[in-house]
Every structure is written in structure tokens, then in C-alpha cells.
N, C-alpha and C positions, 0 to 999 in steps of 0.2 A: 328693236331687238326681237328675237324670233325665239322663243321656247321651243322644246320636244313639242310635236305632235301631239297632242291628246288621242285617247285612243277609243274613247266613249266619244259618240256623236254628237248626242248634246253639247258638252264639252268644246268640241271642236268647234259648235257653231258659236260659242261663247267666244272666242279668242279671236276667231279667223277675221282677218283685215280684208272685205276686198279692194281697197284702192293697193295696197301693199302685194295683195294676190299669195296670202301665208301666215300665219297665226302668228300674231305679236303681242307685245306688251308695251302699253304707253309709259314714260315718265315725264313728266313737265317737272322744268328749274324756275327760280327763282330767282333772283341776282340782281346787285344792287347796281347802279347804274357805273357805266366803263369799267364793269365783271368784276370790281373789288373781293367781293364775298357771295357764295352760294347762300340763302336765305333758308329757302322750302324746297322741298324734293320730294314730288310725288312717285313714286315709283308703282309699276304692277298693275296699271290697268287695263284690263283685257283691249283689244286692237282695234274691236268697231267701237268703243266709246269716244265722240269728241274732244276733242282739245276744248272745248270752249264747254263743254259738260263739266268736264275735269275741273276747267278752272272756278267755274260757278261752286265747286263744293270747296276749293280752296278757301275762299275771298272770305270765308264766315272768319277765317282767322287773323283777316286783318283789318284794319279800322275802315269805316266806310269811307270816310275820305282819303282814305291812302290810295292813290293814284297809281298807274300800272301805264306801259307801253306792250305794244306787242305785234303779232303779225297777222297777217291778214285772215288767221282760222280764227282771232275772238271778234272780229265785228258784230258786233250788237252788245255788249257788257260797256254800260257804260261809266265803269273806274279803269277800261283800257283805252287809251289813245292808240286807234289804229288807221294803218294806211289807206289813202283815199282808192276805193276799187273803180278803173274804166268801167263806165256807165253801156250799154249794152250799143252800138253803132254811135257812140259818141266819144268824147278826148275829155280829159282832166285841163283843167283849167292853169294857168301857167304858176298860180299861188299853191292848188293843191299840190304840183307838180314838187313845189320847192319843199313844203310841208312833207309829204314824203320821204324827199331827200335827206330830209333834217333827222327824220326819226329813222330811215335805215341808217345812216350813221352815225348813230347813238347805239341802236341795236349790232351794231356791225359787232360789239364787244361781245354779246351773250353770245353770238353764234360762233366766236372765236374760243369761250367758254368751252360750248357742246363738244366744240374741236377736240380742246385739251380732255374732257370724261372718254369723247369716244377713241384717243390714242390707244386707250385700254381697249385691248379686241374682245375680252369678256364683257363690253356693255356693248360694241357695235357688231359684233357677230351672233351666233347662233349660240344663246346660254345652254349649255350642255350639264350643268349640273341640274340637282331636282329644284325644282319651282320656289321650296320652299327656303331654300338658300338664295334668292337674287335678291331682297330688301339689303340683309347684309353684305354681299358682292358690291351692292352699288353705292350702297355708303360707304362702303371701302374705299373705294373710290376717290366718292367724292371727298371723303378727307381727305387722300393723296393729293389728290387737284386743289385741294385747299392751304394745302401745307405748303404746293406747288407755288402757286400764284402769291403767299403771303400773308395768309387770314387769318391761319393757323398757327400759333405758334408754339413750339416744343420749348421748353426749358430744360436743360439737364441741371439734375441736383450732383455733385460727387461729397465722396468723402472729404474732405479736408488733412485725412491723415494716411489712408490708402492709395485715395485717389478713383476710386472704385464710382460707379453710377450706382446712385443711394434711389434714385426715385428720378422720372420724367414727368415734368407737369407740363396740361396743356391750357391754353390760354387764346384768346380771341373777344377781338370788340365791335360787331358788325353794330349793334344797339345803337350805339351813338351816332352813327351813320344812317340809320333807318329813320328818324323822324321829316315822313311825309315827303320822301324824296322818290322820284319817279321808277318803280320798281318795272323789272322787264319775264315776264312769263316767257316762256319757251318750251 
């Protein structure tokens, strides 16, 4: 996702991505494993901070043994299991090879996930409102995709004598699902 320009220098050099070649803003997800439920959502970090920075400030908020998947930006954090990287004029071995395979298709679901958040062109294009509106933008969002996929659940209350909507409550059970099962950064 690409903000306005900044229009102070400093500023600009805060934001600006160069592998991206443009001022972005990071979010990493969170999601429990085959995308059941969005977990954590880090949103708004300026464009040259890493993925694997990002997630080091995460991880305080969950137990040290809670276990993580993920892709080949957090190698070195070791509660991620991640993919074996070809070693520099040499081949992966035919185990790491399968290893791999096993865990991109388990992650095949998170990146199915990002699919369903970036459908909304307001998270995968240029945010054109002020900066200080994209936290709420993208949890908007992401309850939508949540509501989407089933996490979320709406209750309608009615009257009983009008028939009228008295009140909507919402309800969701990711917890119970969360104890120590392989969670997927993105």
C-alpha cells in the first residue's frame, strides 16, 4: 500500500521503499493455520522497515513457545519455521525439497487470505485518504474478510412484537483454536 507523498524530506525518506521504488506502508497478518481466523494485524509501518523487524516486535505478545510458519523474509527468528533458502552454487537436498513443499502448502491458505483483504482496492492501491484514517480503513476491512470467511459472527436480535432489529451482536471463537497451533505471519 502506497500513501500520499510526504512532502517534507525527512519524512519522505521515512516511508520510501526502495525495493518497491515508492513510499509504502507495511501490515503483516496473522492467521491461524488453513486462514480460519485473522489473529493480529500489524498495520502502518513505514516501507524500509523489515518484515522480520516487524515481526520481532510482534512475538512479545505471544507465548514463547507458540510456534509460527512463514516465508522466506523471517529466516532467522527462531519460533518461525521457514523455507530451506538454495545455498549459493549448490541444490537443496531432496528432504528439504519436500519440507518446503509441505509448508508452502499449508501457507498456500494465508496468501489466499491477503487475496480476499487486497479484493478491497482501498488496501491494495494508493490510500488517498489522510494517513490518519488507514488503521481504521484496514480493520474495516479486515472484519469484512472476517465476517466473509466465517470468524465473525453477526447475531440479529428483533423485536418479538414489531419485528424491528432491537440490537446486532457480535461474537467469534478464535481462542480456542489458538492453543500452540502453528500460527502463519504474512
Amino acid at each position: 500500500m502506497s500513501p500520499r507523498q510526504p512532502s517534507d524530506c525527512q519524512e519522505q525518506k521515512k516511508y520510501y521503499s526502495g525495493k518497491q521504488q515508492r513510499h509504502t506502508l507495511k501490515n503483516q497478518f496473522i492467521v491461524l493455520p488453513k486462514a480460519q481466523d485473522i489473529i493480529d494485524v500489524v498495520m502502518g509501518k513505514p516501507g524500509p522497515m523489515s518484515n522480520i523487524k516487524i515481526c520481532r516486535q510482534t512475538l512479545s505478545k505471544f507465548d514463547v513457545q507458540q510456534t509460527f510458519s512463514g516465508d522466506k523474509a523471517y529466516i532467522g527468528e527462531t519460533q518461525i519455521k521457514t523455507p530451506y533458502k538454495k545455498p549459493k552454487k549448490g541444490e537443496l537436498t531432496e528432504s528439504q525439497k519436500k519440507e518446503n513443499k509441505a509448508l508452502s502448502s499449508n501457507r498456500i491458505f494465508v496468501e489466499h487470505l491477503i487475496r480476499v483483504v487486497k479484493v478491497f482496492k482501498v488496501v491494495q492501491e494508493r490510500f488517498r485518504l489522510q494517513k490518519s484514517r488507514y488503521k481504521s480503513v484496514l480493520l474495516t476491512v479486515c472484519g469484512l474478510v472476517r465476517l466473509r470467511i466465517g470468524s465473525l459472527i453477526l447475531r440479529i436480535i428483533e423485536s418479538e412484537k414489531s419485528g424491528e432489529v432491537i440490537d446486532v451482536k457480535m461474537s467469534h471463537s478464535f481462542i480456542s483454536k489458538l492453543d500452540f497451533v502453528s500460527l502463519n505471519p504474512d
